[in-house]
N, C-alpha and C positions, 0 to 999 in steps of 0.2 A: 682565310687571310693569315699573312705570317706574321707573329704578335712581335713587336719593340718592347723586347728588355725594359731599355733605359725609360720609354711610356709608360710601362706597366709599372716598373718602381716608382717614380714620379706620384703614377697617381695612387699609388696603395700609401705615401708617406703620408703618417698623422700632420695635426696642425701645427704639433710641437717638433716634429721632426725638421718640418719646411723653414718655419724659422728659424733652428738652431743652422741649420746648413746655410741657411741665407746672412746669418748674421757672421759665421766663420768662416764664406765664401772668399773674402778679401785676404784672410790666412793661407788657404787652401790653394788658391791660384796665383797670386803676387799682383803681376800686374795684368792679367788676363780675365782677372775677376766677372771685368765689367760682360766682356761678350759670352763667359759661360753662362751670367744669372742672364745673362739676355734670351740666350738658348734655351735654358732652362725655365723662365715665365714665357717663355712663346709655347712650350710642349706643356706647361701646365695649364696654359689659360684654354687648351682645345680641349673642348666633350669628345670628338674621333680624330683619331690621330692623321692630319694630312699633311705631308711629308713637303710637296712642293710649294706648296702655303709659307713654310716656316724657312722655307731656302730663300724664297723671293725677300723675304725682310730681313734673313742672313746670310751668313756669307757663304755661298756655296763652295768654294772651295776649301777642299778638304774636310767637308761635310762629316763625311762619316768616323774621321780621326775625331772631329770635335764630339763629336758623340759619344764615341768609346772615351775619350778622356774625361768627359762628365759624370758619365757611370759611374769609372772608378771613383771619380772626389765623390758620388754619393756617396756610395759604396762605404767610403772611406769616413764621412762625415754623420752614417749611420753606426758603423761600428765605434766611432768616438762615442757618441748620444747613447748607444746602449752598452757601455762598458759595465756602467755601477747599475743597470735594471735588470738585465738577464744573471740568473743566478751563473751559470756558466760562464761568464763572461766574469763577472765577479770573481770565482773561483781562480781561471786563469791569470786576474789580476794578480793576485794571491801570489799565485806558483811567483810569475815572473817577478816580483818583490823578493820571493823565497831566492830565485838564482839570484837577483843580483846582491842581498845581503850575503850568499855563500861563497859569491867571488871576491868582496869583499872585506870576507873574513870576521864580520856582523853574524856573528853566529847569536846573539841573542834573540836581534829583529831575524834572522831568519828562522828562528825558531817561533815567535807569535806570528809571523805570517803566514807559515804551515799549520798553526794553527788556527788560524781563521778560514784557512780553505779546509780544513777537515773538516769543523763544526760546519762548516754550509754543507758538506757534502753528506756528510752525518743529516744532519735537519733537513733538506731535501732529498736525500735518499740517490744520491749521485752514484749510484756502485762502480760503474766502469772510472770514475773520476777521483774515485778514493782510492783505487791500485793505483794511479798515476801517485796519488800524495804520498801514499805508505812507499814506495819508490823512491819519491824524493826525500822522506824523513831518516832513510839509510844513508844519504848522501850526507846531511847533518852529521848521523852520528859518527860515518866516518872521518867528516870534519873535523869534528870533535876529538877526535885520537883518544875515545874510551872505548878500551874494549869491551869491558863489561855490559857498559849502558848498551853498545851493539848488539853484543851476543843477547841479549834481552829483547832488543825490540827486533832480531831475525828470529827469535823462538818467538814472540809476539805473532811475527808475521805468519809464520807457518799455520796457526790457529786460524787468521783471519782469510787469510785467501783466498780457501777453501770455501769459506761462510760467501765472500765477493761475488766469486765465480760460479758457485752455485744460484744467488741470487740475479747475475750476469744472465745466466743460460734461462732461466726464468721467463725472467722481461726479455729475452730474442722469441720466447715461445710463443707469449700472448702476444710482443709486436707481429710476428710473422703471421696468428689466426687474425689477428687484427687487419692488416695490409691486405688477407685474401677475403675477409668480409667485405670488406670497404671494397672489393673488386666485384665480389658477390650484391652489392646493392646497387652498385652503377651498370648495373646490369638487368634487376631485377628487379620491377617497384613490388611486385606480389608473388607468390607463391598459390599453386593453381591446383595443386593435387597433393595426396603422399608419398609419388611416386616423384614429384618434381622436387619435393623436398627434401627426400632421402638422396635425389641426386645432385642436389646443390648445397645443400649444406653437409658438409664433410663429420667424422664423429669424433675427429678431434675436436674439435669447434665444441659439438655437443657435449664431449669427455670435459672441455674446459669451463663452460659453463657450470657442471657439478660437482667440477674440484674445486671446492674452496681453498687449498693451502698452494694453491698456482700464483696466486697473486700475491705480489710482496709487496712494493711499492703501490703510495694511491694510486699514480698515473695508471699503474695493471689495471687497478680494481677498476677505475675510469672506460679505461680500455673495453675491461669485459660487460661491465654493464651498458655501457654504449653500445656493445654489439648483440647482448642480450636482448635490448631495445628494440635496435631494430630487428634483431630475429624474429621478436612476437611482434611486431609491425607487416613486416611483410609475409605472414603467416594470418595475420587476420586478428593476434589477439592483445587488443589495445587496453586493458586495463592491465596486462601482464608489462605492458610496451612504457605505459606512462608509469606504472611503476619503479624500472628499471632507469628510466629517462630522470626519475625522478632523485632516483639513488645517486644517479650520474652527478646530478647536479647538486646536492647536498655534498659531494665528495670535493668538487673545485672550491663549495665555500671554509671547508675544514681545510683545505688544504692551505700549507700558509706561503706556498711558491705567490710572487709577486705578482698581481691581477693579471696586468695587462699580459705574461704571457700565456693566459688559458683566457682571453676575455671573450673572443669569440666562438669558442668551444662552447667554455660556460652559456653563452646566451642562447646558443643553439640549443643546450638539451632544454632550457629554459621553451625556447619558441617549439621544440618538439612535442612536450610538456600542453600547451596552449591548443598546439595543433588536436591534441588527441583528444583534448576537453570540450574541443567543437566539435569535434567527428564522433565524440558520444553523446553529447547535449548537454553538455554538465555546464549549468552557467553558474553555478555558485565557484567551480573552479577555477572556470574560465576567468570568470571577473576577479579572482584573487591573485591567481598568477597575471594577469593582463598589467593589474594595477603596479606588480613587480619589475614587470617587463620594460614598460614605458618608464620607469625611476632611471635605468641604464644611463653610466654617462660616459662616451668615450672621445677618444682623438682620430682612433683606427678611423680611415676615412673608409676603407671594407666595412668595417661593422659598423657605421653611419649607414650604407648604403643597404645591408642588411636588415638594421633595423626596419628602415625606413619600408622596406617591399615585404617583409614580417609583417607590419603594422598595418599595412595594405590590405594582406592576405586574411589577416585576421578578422578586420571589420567588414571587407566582403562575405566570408561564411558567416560571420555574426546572422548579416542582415538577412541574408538566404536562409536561417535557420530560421531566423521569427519570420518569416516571407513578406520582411518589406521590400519589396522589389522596388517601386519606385524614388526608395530613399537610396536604395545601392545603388540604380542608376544615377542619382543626382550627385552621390561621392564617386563614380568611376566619370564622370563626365568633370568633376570639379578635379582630380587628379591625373588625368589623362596624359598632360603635357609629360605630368612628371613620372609618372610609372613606363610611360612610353621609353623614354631616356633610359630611365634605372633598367631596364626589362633589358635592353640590347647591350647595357655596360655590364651586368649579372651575367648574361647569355655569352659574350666574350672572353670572360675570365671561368667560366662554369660554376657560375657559383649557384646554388639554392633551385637545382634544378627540378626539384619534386616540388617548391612550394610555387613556379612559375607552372607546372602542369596544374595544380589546384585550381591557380587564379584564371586559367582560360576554361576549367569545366565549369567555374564556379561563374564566371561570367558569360559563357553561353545558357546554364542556367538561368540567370537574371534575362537575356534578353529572351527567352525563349516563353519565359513564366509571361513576358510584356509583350508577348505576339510581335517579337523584331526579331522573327525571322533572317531579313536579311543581315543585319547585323551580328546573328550568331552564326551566319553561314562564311562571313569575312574574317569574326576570329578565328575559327576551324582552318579556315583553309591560310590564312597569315602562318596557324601553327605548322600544318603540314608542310611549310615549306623548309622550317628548321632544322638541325642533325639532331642526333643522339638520342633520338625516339625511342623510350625503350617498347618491344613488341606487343605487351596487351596494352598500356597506354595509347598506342598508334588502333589497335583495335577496338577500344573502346570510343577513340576518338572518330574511328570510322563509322562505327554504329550510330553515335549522334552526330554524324554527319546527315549519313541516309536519312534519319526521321526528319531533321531540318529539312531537304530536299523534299520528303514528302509532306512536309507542311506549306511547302509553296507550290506543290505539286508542279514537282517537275520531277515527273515516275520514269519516263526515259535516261533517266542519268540517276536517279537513284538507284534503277534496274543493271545499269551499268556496273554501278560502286558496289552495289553487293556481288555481281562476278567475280569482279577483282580481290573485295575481299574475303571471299570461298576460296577464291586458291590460294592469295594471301594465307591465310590462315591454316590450310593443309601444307603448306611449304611448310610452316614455322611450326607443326605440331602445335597449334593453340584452341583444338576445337573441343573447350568443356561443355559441360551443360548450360552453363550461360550462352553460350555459341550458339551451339545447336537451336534452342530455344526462340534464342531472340531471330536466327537467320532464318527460320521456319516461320516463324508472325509476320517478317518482309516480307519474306515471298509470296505468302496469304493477300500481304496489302498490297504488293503491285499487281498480284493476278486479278483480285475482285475488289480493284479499284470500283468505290460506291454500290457496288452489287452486296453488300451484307450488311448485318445492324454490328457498325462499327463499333455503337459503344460497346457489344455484347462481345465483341474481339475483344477491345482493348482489354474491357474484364478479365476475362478469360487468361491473357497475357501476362494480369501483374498479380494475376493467383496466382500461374506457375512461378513466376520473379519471386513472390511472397515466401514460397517454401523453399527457393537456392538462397535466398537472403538469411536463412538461417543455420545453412549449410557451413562446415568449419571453412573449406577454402572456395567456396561460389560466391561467397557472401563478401567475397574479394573484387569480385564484377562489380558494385555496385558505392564502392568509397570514392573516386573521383568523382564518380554522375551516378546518380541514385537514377536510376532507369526508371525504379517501380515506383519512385513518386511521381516521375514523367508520365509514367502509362494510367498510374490511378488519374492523373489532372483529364485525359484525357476521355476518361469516361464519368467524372463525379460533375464535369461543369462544361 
């Protein structure tokens, strides 16, 4: 479905945003005020956007003029609200003060107004934004009609530029391995071999990891250790992972750019942090960072909505990790209405798409541990019907498909799902040893359906699971859905 602009800003505006635009609406439109904020609380009060819903109660003519002119007054009424927060914004304040004391002829105030955009750009580390200043501060001194103070601050300049534009090309290096990571993970939740590795991760990448003097600015160091991060993430190696998550995050709070423009960055390495302390068992961490997480206080109505499906995600593994299963069922049944909502408004904007893959293995675990079957056969297949699956999540998600199928015994459609996904899976090059393995125990258990001493299978099964679970990259089959605790449950009881 084709997404609305004007919807999607609407509802990504904080609480402070909505009323500052609400209350300068009457400035902003004159006398039209009344039927833009009309348009406007009609498209904010819908959870999914329905277009003919909000014509019937307005006025449809010229529908879509009225829309595009709303935008702009957001647009317009956003860019007022964040003049003085965004440091850049700030900065061009600066400059334009600077022109118009130079015209004029306020050569004093145009000289502390350049000065206050240097010192930001200095203290934030704005490099491309300090050539713009040192640019304008020649302008000054040719105002100024001294030649000397010029010839000084162009031998000045000659020194610094070099230093800018060095620093410039820097940060284009690590934005650019950074832009093709972040391409590299929406791609990839795992890494399967060393062969897939060396062909997915580039050695530039690697080279920039162990140049230390690449990163200038914190944002770099942000940059690299967020990709560091995920590197050993999807490589399998999670105390190297929450280490670097960890660095990430200590770096947004040293850093003194103004909260709200890193607040969701920040909380992210924070909930990736969380995430990793559950998927080792570390509850002394877990519960130190958890206690962090939950303090968060924002307006971002995204990072409201983040939190909130974080906070979800977190006390389901909680409770699966001590195995109280039917305490986790009586919190996804007392939240249902509402993760239902947040899951399809996340799912539309792509946001937190690894932690919505968690919370369906994590709850077909729970129903699965509570012999409800059908119920973890309805989340599987709700998920299958979603895009952007990436390919061993979709196989892993096949795999605990078939065993639910073979726990309601229905082997004719189980016997099916594993054809499909043998070839599946020879298409995509995806057949590790976790493959092999596991699509060799199916076929065992459709062929001599009750004809053998199952449990002495299933044994059998979560020895071999036992030793790829300690494997560098096999041991990657088994982070969404632990298999091998499935397969032990199913011989220990």
């Amino acid at each position: 479905m084709k997404k609305e602009p004007l919807v999607e800003l609407i509802h990504s505006m904080t609480q402070s945003e909505k009323r500052y635009f609400k209350l300068h609406a009457s400035f902003m439109f004159a006398g039209e005020s009344k039927n833009y904020l009309k348009l406007y609380d009609l498209i904010s009060k819908q959870q999914k956007y329905e277009e003919e819903k909000i014509k019937k109660e307005f006025n449809k003519t010229f529908f879509a003029q009225q829309k595009r002119q709303l935008f702009l007054k957001l647009l317009e009424s956003l860019r007022s609200f964040h003049k003085d927060i965004s440091i850049n914004a700030q900065i061009e304040t600066q400059l334009n003060y600077f022109r118009i004391f130079i015209e004029k002829s306020m050569l004093t105030s145009a000289k502390k107004a350049i000065k206050k955009a240097e010192d930001l750009a200095i203290r934030f580390e704005k490099f491309p934004e300090l050539i713009l200043i040192k640019k304008a501060e020649t302008e000054l001194f040719v105002a100024k009609n001294s030649p000397k103070e010029l010839s000084q601050h162009l031998e000045k300049l000659k020194l610094d530029l070099p230093f800018l534009v060095q620093n410039i090309e820097n940060e284009l290096k690590i934005e650019k391995e950074y832009l093709l990571f972040i391409k590299i993970n929406q791609e990839t939740e795992f890494l399967r071999s060393y062969i897939e590795k060396s062909e997915r991760i580039g050695s530039n990448t690697l080279q920039l990891f162990k140049n230390k003097k690449e990163a200038v600015s914190i944002i770099s160091k942000i940059q690299i250790n967020y990709m560091k991060g995920m590197y050993h993430f999807i490589v399998g190696e999670f105390e190297d992972s929450y280490l670097n998550f960890s660095r990430q995050y200590e770096l947004y709070k040293q850093h003194q750019m103004p909260a709200k423009e890193f607040e969701l960055e920040s909380a992210k390495a924070l909930a990736n942090m969380i995430l990793l302390c559950l998927l080792q068992k570390n509850r002394k961490n877990y519960e130190l960072l958890k206690n962090n997480f939950i303090q968060i206080k924002t307006q971002n109505t995204t990072l409201i909505d983040s939190l909130k499906y974080w906070n979800y995600l977190f006390e389901l593994k909680y409770f699966c990790m001590q195995n109280r299963f039917n305490d986790a069922l009586m919190f996804m049944l007392k939240k249902e209405t509402e993760i239902t909502l947040l899951t399809d408004k996340l799912a539309t904007s792509n946001l937190l798409n690894t932690e919505r893959v968690y919370v369906i293995f994590d709850t077909c675990w729970i129903y699965i541990s509570l012999q409800k079957f059908k119920d973890a056969n309805k989340v599987l297949q709700h998920f299958f019907v979603g895009e952007g699956i990436k390919k061993d999540i979709f196989v892993f998600a096949s795999f605990l498909s078939i065993f639910v199928d073979i726990e309601m015994n229905k082997f004719s459609l189980a016997e099916s799902k594993i054809i499909s996904l043998k070839k599946l899976i020879k298409e995509n090059n995806r057949l590790f040893e976790f493959e092999k393995i596991t699509l060799k125990f199916l076929d065992k258990l459709i062929l001599h359906t009750g004809e053998f001493n199952s449990k002495k299978e299933w044994n059998d099964f979560a020895q071999q699971l036992e030793i790829l679970k300690k494997l560098q990259f096999e041991k990657n089959a088994f982070v969404c859905f632990d298999f091998l605790k499935y397969s032990q449950s199913k011989y220990k009881y």
